[in-house]
C-alpha positions as CSV (number, residue, x, y, z in Angstrom):
1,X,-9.4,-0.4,16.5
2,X,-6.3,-1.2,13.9
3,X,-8.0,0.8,11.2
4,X,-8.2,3.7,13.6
5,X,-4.5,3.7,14.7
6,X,-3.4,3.6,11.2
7,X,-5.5,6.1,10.3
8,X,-3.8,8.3,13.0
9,X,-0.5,6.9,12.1
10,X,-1.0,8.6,8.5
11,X,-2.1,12.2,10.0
12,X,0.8,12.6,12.8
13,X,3.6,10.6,10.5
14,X,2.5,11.0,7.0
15,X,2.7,7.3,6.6
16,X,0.3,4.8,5.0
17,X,-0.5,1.2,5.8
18,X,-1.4,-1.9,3.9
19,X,-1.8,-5.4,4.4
20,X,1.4,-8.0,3.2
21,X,1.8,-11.4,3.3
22,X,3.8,-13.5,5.4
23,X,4.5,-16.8,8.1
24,X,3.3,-15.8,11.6
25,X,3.4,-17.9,14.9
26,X,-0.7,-17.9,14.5
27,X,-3.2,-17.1,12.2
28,X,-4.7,-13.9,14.0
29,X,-1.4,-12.0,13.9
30,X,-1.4,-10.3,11.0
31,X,1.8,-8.6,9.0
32,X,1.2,-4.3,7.9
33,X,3.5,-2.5,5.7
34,X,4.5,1.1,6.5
35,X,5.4,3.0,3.6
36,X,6.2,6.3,3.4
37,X,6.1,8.1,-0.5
38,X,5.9,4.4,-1.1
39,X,8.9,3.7,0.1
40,X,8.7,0.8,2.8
41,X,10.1,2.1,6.0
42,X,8.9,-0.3,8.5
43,X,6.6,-3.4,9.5
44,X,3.9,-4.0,11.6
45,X,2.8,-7.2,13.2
46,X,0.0,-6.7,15.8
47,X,-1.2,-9.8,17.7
48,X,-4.4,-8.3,19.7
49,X,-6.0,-11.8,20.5
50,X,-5.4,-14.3,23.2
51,X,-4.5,-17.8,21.8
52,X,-3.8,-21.0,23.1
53,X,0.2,-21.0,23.7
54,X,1.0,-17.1,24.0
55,X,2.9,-16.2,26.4
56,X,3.1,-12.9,28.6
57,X,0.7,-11.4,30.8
């Protein structure tokens, strides 16, 4: 599902994604650079699992 999203990302937006590195409230979330002419414009951190503790609906 992620891979497919970024991969639609890159053709609309001309923008590629990789994975970085950082401290997240869980384990499952996970942290994306955006880049663009590999400049970074933007982050990504998608949390797509239920956990014990997250709030919301």
């Amino acid at each position: 599902m992620i891979n497919g999203l970024f991969r639609l990302a890159q053709t609309l937006c001309s923008v590629q994604s990789k994975p970085d590195n950082a401290s997240t409230v869980h384990p499952n979330v996970r942290l994306y650079r955006i880049e663009r002419d590999v400049r970074l414009i933007g982050q990504f951190y998608p949390d797509l699992y239920a956990w014990s503790g997250k709030g919301g609906a």
